[in-house]
C-alpha positions in Angstrom: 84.1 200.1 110.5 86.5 198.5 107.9 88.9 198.0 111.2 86.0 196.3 113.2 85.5 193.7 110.1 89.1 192.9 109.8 89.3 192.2 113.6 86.3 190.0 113.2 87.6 188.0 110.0 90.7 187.4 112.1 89.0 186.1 114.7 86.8 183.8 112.6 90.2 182.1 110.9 91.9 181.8 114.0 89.1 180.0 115.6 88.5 177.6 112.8 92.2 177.0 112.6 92.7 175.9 116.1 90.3 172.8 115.8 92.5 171.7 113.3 95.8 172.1 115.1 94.6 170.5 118.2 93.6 167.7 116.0 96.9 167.0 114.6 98.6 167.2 117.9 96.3 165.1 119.8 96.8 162.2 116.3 100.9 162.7 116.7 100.4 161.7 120.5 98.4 158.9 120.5 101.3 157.8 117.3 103.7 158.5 120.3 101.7 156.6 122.9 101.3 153.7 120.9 105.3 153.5 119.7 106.7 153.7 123.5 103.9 152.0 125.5 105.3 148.6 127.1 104.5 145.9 124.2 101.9 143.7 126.5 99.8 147.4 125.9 100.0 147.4 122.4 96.9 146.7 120.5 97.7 142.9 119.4 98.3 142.1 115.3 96.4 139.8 113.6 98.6 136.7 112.8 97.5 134.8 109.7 98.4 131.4 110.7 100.4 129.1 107.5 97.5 126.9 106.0 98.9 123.2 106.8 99.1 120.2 104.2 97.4 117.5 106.1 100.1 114.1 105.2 98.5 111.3 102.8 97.5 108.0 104.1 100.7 106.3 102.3 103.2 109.5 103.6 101.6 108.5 107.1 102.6 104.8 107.1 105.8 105.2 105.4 106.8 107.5 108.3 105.6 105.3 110.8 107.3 102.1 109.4 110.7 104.0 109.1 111.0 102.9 105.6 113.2 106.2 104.3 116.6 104.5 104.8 115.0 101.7 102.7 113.1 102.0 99.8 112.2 105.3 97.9 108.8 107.0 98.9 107.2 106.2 95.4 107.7 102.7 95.7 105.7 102.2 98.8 103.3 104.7 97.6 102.7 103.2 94.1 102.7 99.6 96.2 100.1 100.9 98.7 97.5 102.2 95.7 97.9 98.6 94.5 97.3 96.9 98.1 93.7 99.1 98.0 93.0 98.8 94.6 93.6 94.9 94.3 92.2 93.3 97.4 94.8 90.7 97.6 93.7 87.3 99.4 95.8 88.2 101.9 96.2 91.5 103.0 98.1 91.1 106.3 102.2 91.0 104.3 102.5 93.6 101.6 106.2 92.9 100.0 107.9 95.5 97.8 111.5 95.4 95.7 112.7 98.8 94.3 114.5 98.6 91.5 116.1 101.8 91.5 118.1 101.2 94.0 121.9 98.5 93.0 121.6 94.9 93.7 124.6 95.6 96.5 122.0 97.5 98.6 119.1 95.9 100.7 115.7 96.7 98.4 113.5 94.2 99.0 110.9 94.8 102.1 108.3 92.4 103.8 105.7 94.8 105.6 103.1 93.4 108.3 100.1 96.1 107.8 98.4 95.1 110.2 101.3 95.9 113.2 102.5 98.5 110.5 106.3 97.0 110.8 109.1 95.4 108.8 109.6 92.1 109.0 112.0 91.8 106.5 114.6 93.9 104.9 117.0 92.3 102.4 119.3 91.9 99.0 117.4 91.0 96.0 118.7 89.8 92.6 117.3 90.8 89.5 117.5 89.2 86.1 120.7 89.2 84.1 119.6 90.8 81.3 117.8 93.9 82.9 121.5 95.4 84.1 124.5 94.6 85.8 124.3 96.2 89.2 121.0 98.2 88.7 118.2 97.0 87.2 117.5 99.1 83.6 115.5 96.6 81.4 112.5 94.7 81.9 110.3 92.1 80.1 107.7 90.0 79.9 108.6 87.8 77.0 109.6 84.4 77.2 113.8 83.5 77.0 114.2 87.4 77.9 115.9 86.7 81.0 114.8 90.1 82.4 112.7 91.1 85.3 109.0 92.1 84.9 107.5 94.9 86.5 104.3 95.8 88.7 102.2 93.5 90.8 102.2 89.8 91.6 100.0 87.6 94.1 102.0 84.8 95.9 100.9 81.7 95.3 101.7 77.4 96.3 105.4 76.9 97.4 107.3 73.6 95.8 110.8 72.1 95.9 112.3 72.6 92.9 115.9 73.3 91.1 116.8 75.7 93.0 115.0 73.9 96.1 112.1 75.6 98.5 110.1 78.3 96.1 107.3 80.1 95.7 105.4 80.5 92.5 104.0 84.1 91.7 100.9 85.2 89.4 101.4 88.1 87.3 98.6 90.0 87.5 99.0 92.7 84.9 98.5 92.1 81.6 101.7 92.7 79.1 103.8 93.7 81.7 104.3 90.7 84.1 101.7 88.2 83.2 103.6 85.6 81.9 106.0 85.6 85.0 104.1 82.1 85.5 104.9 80.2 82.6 108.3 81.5 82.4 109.2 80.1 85.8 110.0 83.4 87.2 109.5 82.4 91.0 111.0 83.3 94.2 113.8 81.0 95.5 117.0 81.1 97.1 120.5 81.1 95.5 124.3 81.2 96.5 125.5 84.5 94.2 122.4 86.4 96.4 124.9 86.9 99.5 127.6 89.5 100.8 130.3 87.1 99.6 129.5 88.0 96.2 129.3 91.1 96.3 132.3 91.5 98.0 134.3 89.3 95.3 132.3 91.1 91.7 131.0 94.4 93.4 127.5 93.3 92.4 124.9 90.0 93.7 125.1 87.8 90.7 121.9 87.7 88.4 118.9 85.1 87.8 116.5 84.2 85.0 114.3 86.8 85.5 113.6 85.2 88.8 113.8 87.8 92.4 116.0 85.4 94.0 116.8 85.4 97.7 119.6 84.4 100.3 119.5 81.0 101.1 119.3 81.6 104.6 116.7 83.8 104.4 114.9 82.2 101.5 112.6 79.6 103.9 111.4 82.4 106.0 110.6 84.7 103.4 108.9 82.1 101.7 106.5 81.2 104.8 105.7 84.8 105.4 104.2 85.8 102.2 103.0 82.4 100.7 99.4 82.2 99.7 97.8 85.3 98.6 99.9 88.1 99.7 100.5 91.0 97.0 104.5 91.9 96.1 105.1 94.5 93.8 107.8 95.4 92.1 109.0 99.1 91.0 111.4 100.9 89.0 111.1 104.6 88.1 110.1 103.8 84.3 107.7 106.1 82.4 107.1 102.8 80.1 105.3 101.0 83.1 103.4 104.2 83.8 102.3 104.4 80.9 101.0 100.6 80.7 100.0 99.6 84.1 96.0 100.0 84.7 96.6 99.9 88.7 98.9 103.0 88.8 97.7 106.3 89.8 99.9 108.5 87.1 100.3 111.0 89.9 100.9 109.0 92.8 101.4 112.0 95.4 97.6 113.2 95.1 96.6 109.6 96.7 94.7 109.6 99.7 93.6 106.8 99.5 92.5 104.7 103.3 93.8 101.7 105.1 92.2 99.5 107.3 92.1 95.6 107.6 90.4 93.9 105.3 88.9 97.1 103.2 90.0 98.6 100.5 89.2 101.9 101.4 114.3 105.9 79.8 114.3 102.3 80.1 113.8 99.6 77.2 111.0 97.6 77.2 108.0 95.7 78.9 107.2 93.8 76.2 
C-alpha cells in the first residue's frame, strides 16, 4: 500500500512539473525566434520623435534676409520688436546700426520689409567720444559728443554743413530724445571711407552724428526719409534697463509681421 502511494505522489509531481518546463522552453524559443528572425519580421519599436522648436517670427526673417555675416541676431531682433511696437509712418525701410561691432566693419543695414531684402549694407561712424574704433559710451546730453541709443523716426532732409542730411526724432525719452536739438543727423563725410581706415585703422568720428560715405550718403538719405524707424543697438545692460520698447528677453518674441499691422558701458544720460 505505502508503495502504491509513493508511485502515485511521483506521478502527481512529475505531471505538474512538466507544464512548467514546457513553458519555459517554449518562452526561450520564441526569445530565439525573435533575436534571429530577418529584421523586416521584427515587431517594430516605438520611436519617440524629438519635440521641435518652431523658429520666431524675427529668427525667420533674419534667415531669410541673410543678415548673419552682418549684424548680430539681437540687433535685428530688438529692431523688429520696435518696428511692431511703434508703428512707424513708414513701415516699408527698417534701418539698423550695431554698435558692437568696430567702425572698420560694415554695421549699418537698410532693410525693405516688404520684399524682405537688403538694400543697403555699409560703414557707419559713431561719435568721438563713445570710443575709438568701437563704440563703448553713449549719451543723450547736450556737448557730449557721443552716440545715443535705441529708436529714431526719420524725418525732413536739408542742405546743411556737412551738405544733403536728414534730421532724426529721438523717440525715447532720456536715452535719445534730444538727438534733435543737438543736431545729431544723418549726413555724409570724408573720414567715413576705406581711405581712412586704411591710413588710422579706424573711420574717423562725428558729433554724435551716424555719419555716412559721401557717395552713399544721397541714396541712403532718399531711401529712408520721411517716417521710416532706425534703430540703433549696442549690447548695454544700461539701455535695457531704460528703454520702455525693449522686450528684456528678446528671444521669447514671437511677435508677427505683416504690412501695415503691427501684429558695462557708461552712460545714457
Amino acid at each position: 500500500m505505502r508503495s502504491l502511494v509513493g508511485v502515485l505522489l511521483a506521478a502527481l509531481l512529475f505531471i505538474s512539473y512538466v507544464p512548467l518546463t514546457v513553458t519555459s522552453k517554449t518562452n526561450a524559443l520564441k526569445s530565439e525566434e525573435t533575436a534571429t528572425a530577418p529584421k523586416e519580421n521584427r515587431p517594430a519599436a516605438t520611436a519617440v520623435a524629438p519635440a521641435k522648436t518652431e523658429k520666431s517670427v524675427a529668427e525667420k526673417l533674419y534667415e531669410e534676409m541673410a543678415l548673419a555675416e552682418m549684424i548680430q541676431f539681437e540687433a535685428f531682433e530688438q529692431a523688429l520688436q520696435g518696428y511692431n511696437t511703434l508703428h512707424p509712418r513708414n513701415r516699408d525701410i527698417l534701418s539698423i546700426i550695431d554698435f558692437t561691432l568696430p567702425s572698420t566693419k560694415k554695421r549699418m543695414v537698410v532693410l525693405d520689409m516688404n520684399q524682405h531684402k537688403v538694400l543697403y549694407h555699409t560703414v557707419v561712424a559713431h561719435g568721438r567720444n563713445s570710443g575709438e574704433n568701437y563704440a563703448v559710451s553713449f549719451s543723450n546730453k547736450h556737448g557730449s559728443y557721443q552716440s545715443s541709443l535705441g529708436f529714431y523716426t526719420t524725418d525732413n532732409t536739408y542742405q546743411g554743413g556737412n551738405g544733403y542730411s536728414l534730421v532724426l526724432n529721438g523717440l525715447e525719452k532720456g536715452i535719445n530724445d534730444q538727438a534733435k536739438a543737438r543736431a545729431v543727423v544723418i549726413h555724409g563725410a570724408d573720414y567715413v571711407s576705406q581711405s581712412m581706415i586704411k591710413n588710422t585703422g579706424r573711420l574717423g568720428r562725428s558729433y554724435g552724428c551716424p555719419a555716412l560715405p559721401r557717395e552713399l550718403n544721397k541714396p541712403i538719405i532718399n531711401t529712408i526719409k520721411n517716417g521710416t524707424l532706425l534703430y540703433i543697438y549696442a549690447k548695454n545692460d544700461a539701455y535695457l534697463a531704460q528703454t520702455k520698447i525693449v522686450n528684456k528677453q528678446p528671444k521669447t518674441m514671437l511677435a508677427q509681421h505683416d504690412k501695415g499691422t503691427a501684429d558695462d558701458l557708461k552712460n545714457l544720460n
